[in-house]
C-alpha positions in Angstrom: 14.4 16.4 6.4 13.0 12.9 7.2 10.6 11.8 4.9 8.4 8.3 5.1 6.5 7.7 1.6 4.2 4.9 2.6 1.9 4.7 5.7 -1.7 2.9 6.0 -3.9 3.9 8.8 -7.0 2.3 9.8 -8.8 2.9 6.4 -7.4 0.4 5.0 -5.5 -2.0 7.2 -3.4 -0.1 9.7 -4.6 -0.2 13.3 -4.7 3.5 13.3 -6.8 6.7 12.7 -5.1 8.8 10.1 -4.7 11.5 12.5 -3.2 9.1 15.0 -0.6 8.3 12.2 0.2 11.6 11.7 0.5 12.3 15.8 2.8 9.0 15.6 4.8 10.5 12.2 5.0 13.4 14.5 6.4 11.4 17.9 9.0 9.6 14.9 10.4 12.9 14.2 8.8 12.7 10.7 8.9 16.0 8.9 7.3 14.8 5.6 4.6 11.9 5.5 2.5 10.0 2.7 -1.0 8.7 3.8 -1.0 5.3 0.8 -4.0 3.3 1.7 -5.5 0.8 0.0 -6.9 1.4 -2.8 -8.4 4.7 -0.9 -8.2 8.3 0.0 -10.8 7.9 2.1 -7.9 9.4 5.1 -6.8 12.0 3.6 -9.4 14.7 4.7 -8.6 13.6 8.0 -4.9 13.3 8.0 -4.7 17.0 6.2 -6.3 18.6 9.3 -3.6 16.5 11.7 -1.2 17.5 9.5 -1.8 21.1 9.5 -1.9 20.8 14.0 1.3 18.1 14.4 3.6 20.1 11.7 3.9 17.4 9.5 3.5 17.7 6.2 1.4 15.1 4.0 1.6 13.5 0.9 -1.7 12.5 -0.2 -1.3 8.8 -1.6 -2.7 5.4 -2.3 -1.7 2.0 -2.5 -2.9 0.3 -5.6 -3.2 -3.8 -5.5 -2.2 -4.4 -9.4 -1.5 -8.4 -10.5 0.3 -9.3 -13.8 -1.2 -11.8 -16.4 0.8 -14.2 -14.7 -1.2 -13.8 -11.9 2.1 -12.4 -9.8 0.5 -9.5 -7.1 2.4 -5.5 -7.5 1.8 -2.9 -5.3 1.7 0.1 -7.0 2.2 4.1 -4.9 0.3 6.4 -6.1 1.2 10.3 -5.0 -0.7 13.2 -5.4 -3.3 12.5 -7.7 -6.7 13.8 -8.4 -8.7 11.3 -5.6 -11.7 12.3 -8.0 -10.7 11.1 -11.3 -13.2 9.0 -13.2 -11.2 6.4 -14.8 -9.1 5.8 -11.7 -11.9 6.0 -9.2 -13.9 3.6 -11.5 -10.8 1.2 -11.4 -9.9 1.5 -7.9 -14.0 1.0 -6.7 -13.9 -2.5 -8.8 -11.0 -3.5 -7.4 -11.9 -2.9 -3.6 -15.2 -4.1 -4.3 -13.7 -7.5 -5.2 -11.7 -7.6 -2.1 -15.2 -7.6 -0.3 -16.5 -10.6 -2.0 -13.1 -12.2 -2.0 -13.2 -12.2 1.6 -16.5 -13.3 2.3 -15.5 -17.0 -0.2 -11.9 -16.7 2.2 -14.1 -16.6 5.6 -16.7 -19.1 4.1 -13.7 -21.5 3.4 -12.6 -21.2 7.0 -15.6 -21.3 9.1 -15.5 -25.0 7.8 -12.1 -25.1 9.9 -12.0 -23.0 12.6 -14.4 -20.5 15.0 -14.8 -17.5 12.3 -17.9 -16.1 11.4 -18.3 -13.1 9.0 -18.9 -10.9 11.6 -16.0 -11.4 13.2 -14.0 -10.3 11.0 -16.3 -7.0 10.3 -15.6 -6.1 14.1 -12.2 -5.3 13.0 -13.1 -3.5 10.3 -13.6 0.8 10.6 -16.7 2.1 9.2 -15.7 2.6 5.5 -12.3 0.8 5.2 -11.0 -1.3 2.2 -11.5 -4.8 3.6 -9.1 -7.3 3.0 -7.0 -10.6 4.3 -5.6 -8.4 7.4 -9.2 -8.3 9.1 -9.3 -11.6 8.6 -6.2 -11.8 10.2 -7.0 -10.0 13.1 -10.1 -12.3 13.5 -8.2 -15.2 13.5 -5.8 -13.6 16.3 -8.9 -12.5 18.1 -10.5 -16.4 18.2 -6.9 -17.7 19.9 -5.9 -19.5 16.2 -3.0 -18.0 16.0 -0.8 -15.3 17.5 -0.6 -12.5 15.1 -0.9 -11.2 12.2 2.3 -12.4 10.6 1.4 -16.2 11.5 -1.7 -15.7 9.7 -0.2 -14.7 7.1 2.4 -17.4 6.4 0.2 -20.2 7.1 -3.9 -20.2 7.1 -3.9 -17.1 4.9 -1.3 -17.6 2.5 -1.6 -18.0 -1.5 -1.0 -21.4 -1.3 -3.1 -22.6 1.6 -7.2 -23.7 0.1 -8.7 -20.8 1.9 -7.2 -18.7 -1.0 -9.3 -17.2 -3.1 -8.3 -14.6 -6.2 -9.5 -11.3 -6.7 -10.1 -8.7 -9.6 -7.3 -6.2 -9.9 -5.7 -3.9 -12.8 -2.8 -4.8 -14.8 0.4 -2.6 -13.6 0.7 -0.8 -16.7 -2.6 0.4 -16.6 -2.7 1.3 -13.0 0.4 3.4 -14.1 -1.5 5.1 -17.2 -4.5 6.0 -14.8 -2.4 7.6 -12.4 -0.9 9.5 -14.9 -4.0 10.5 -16.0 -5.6 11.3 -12.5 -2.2 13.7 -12.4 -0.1 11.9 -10.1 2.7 9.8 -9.9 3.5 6.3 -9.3 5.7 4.3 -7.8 6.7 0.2 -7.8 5.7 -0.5 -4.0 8.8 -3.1 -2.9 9.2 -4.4 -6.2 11.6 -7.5 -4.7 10.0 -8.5 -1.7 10.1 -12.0 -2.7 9.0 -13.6 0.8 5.6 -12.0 0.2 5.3 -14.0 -2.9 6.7 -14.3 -6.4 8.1 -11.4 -8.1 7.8 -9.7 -11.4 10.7 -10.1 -14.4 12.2 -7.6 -16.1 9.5 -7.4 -19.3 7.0 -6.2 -16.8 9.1 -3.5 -15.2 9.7 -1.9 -18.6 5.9 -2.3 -19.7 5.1 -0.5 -16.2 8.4 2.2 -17.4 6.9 2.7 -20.8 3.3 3.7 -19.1 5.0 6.0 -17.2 6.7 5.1 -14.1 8.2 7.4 -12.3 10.1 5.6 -9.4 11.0 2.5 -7.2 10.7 2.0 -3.7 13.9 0.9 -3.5 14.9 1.2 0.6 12.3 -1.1 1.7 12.9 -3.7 4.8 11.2 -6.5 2.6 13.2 -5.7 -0.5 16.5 -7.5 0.0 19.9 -6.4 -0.5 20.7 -8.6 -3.6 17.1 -7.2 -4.7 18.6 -3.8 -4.4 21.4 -3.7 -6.1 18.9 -4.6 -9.0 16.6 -2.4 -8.7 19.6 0.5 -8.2 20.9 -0.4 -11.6 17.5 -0.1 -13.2 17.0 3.1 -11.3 19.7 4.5 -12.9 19.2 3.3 -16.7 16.0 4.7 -17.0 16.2 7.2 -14.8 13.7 6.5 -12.4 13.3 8.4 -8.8 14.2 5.7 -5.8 12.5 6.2 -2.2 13.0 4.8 0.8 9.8 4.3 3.3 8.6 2.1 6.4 5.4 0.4 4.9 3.9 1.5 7.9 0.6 0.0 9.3 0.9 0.7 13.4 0.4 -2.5 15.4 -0.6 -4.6 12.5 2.9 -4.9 11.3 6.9 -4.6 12.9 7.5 -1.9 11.0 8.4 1.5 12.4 7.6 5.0 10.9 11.0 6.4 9.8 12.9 3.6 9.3 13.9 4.2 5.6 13.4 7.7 4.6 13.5 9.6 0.9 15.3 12.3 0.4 14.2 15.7 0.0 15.5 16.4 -3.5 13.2 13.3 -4.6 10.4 14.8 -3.0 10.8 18.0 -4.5 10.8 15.9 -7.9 7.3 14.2 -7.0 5.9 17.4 -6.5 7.1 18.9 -9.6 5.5 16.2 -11.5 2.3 15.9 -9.6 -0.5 17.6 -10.5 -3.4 16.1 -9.2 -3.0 17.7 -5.7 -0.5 19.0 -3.1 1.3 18.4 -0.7 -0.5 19.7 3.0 1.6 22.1 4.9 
């Protein structure tokens, strides 16, 4: 079986309709695919009923924006929980909230600099969607300042340019106790991408274990090799499941459906330990 744990369609800041993601997991030769907006399940319904005509399978999933004390940004994959679980829907509304207002400062900041106006950026956003720097990369690409969404990314919009502005989000611990509790189960998002930004230490990995961790995304094209072999290691002390995935976001990123996969046996694990919701067959 090929199985991709982490795809984001246009509900959050993919460039496609979930069903189109599934239609593309299909064209991949995907058998098994995980839906991990944002901060949303706003997809899923959607997805499910592509998944049930393209004869992929789904993993319903989120993508939880976390930051440390520190102030260092974790991803945090959530699978199969219950999308309508107070304390995590309570936590997971603040948080994209804040990424609204957060990008209204950020577009403030650069209409002082360049031909960007609020509504620009809302014309690349779908009706619904957790808004956040990639619409505002997309409106830079769409005004001629730069040429994609990666340039955007390592110059105007990075965190160390003045147009960055912070944003609420949870602590990873307590992202992974409120998954727990929503029933589902959670997984470090590329814990070692370090071009993306700084990376966590060991103390927070084991704070994020204790909560209840249950795995690393591990076979990641931003996590690099040296990265790996670390995270392998920990894997294997504590016991924690390791997945492989493409990060997937259709033309707003290189990265192709597919191109690390998890292994069925892992899969069968997440299942077993999620009970929150199920997998859509």
């Amino acid at each position: 079986m090929r199985i991709d744990l982490h795809a984001h369609s246009n509900v959050s800041d993919g460039t496609q309709a979930p069903a189109d993601v599934m239609e593309s997991a299909a064209a991949a030769g995907l058998d098994v695919v995980a839906l991990t907006d944002h901060d949303s399940t706003a997809g899923w319904a959607e997805a499910a009923a592509a998944a049930r005509k393209t004869g992929v399978a789904l993993v319903p999933g989120m993508e939880i924006s976390c930051r440390t004390a520190e102030g260092i940004s974790v991803h945090l994959l959530s699978y199969l929980h219950d999308p309508a679980h107070p304390g995590l829907l309570e936590e997971i509304t603040k948080a994209k909230d804040a990424r609204h207002t957060r990008a209204q400062k950020m577009v403030t900041l650069l209409s002082e600099d360049y031909p960007l106006t609020w509504d620009d950026v809302i014309h690349h956003v779908a009706p619904g969607a957790t808004l956040g720097r990639p619409h505002i990369a997309d409106a830079l690409v769409a005004a001629g300042v730069v040429e994609d969404r990666t340039e955007a990314f390592s110059s105007i919009l990075t965190s160390r340019s003045r147009y960055w502005v912070q944003h609420y989000a949870p602590e990873p611990a307590v992202a992974v106790e409120l998954v727990r509790a929503a029933g589902g189960v959670p997984v470090f998002a590329h814990p070692v991408a370090s071009a993306r930004g700084r990376i966590v230490g060991e103390e927070t990995y084991r704070e994020m274990i204790d909560a209840g961790l249950a795995g690393l995304e591990i076979y990641h094209r931003d996590n690099p090799e040296e990265g790996r072999t670390f995270l392998r290691r920990l894997a294997e002390r504590y016991g924690l499941l390791v997945t492989g995935s493409s990060d997937y976001h259709g033309a707003g990123k290189p990265n192709l459906l597919g191109e690390n996969v998890t292994s069925s046996e892992v899969l069968a694990r997440i299942e077993e330990q999620g009970t929150g919701c199920s997998v859509v067959r």
